[in-house]
N, C-alpha and C positions, 0 to 999 in steps of 0.2 A: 551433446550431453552424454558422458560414459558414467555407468557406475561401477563399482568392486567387482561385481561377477563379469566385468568386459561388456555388455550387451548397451549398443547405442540405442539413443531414441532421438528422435526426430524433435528437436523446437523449435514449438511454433512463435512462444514468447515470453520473455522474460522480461522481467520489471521489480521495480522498488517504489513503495508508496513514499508520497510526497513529505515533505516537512509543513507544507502548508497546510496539511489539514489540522495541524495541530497551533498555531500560529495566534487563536484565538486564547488558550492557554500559557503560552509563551508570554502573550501581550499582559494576559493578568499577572503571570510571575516575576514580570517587571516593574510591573506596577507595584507590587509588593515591596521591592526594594526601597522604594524613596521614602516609605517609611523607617524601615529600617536606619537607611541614611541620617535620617532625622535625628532617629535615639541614639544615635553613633554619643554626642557629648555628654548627654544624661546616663543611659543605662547601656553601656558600652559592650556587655558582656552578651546582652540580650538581644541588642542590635548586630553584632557578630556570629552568632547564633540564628539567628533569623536570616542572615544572607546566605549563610552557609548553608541550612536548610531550601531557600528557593534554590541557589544555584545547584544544588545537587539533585532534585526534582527536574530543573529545569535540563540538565545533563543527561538523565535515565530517561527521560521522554523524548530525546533527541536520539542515544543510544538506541532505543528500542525501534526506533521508526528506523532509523541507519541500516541498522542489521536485520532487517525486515527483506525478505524475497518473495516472489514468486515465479514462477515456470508452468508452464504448459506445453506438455510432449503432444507426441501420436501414443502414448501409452495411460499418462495420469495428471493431475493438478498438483503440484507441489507448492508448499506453504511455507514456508522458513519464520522462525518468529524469534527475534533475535531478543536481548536481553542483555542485562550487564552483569548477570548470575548463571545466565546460562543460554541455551539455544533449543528450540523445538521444531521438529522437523516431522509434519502433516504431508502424508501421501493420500489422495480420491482418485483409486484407477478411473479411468474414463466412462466407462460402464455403470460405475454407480452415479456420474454426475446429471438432475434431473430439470429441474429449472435453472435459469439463471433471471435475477431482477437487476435492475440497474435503478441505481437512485442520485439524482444528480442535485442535492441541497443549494440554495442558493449562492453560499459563500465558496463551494465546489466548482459553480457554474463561473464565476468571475476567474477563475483560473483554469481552466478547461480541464478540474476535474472530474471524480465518481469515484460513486460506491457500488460494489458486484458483490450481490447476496447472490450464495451458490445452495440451492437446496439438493440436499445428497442423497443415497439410499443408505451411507454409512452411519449416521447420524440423522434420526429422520425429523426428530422435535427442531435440532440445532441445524442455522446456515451456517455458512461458512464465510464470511465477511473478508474482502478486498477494499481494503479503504486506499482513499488518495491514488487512484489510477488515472495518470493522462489518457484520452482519449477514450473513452471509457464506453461507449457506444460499438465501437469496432473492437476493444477485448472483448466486449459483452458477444458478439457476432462471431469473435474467433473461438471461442470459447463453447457456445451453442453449436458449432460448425463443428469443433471436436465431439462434443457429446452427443449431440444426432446422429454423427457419422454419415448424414444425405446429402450433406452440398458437400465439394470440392475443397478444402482445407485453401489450394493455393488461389480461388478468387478470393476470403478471405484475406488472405496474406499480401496478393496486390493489392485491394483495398487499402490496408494497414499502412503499405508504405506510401500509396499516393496520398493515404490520409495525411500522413506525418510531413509526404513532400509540402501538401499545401498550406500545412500550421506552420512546418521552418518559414516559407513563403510568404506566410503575413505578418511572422515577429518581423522578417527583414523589413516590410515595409511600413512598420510603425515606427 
């Protein structure tokens, strides 16, 4: 990872939240539709109107997840929050990050995701929310490993990959 002034940092991990987390809202905006469908020979205008409105809700909550990052250096947490008007870009040098919780909801769990509330000194009322993270257990641990700065970042990081070895490992065998 380089920025503009040339100075590398060390990452430790990057990722993008899931579309699944969002999947429950998808499922109701298609269900919207067959109404719509419906009105299509009675009130044509309004039923046209109505699909045009889910599928473009349905599109910016697809966008927005899309364009969604996150990064953790040896220096900060970066947060990309992507948008279909624009982009915002959240730095937490490492220093201010204080807790981390992990919450793993049950519809989460069926897909081996989570959630990483980051409590910061930047923001002291407000977390900073990581939704839809695979493996979410060992960011939570890479992440705490950065911010303590006491354990070894790279048993962390083996962790991470035997973790990932062993999830490739049982998709193939289902």
């Amino acid at each position: 990872m380089t920025y503009s002034a040339g100075t590398k940092e060390i990452l430790y991990w990057a990722a993008r939240p899931s579309q699944l987390v969002y999947l429950k809202q998808y499922i109701i905006y298609g269900a919207g539709v067959l109404p719509c469908l419906l009105l299509i020979p009675f009130y044509p205008i309004f039923a046209i109107i109505g699909l045009l409105f889910l599928s473009f809700k349905t599109f910016v909550k697809y966008w927005e997840v899309k364009q969604s990052q996150y990064f953790l250096s040896h220096e900060r947490l970066r947060i990309v929050k992507g948008g279909l008007w624009g982009r915002r870009t959240f730095d937490i040098e490492r220093y201010r990050l204080i807790d981390v919780e992990l919450h793993e909801p049950f519809f989460h769990q069926i897909f081996g995701l989570g959630i990483i509330e980051i409590r910061n000194l930047q923001w002291d009322k407000e977390k900073v929310t990581l939704n839809g993270i695979e493996n979410p257990r060992v960011v939570r641990e890479i992440i705490r490993g950065v911010a303590t700065n006491s354990r070894n970042i790279e048993t962390y990081l083996c962790l991470d990959l035997s973790e990932l070895h062993h999830a490739e490992q049982r998709k193939l065998l289902k």
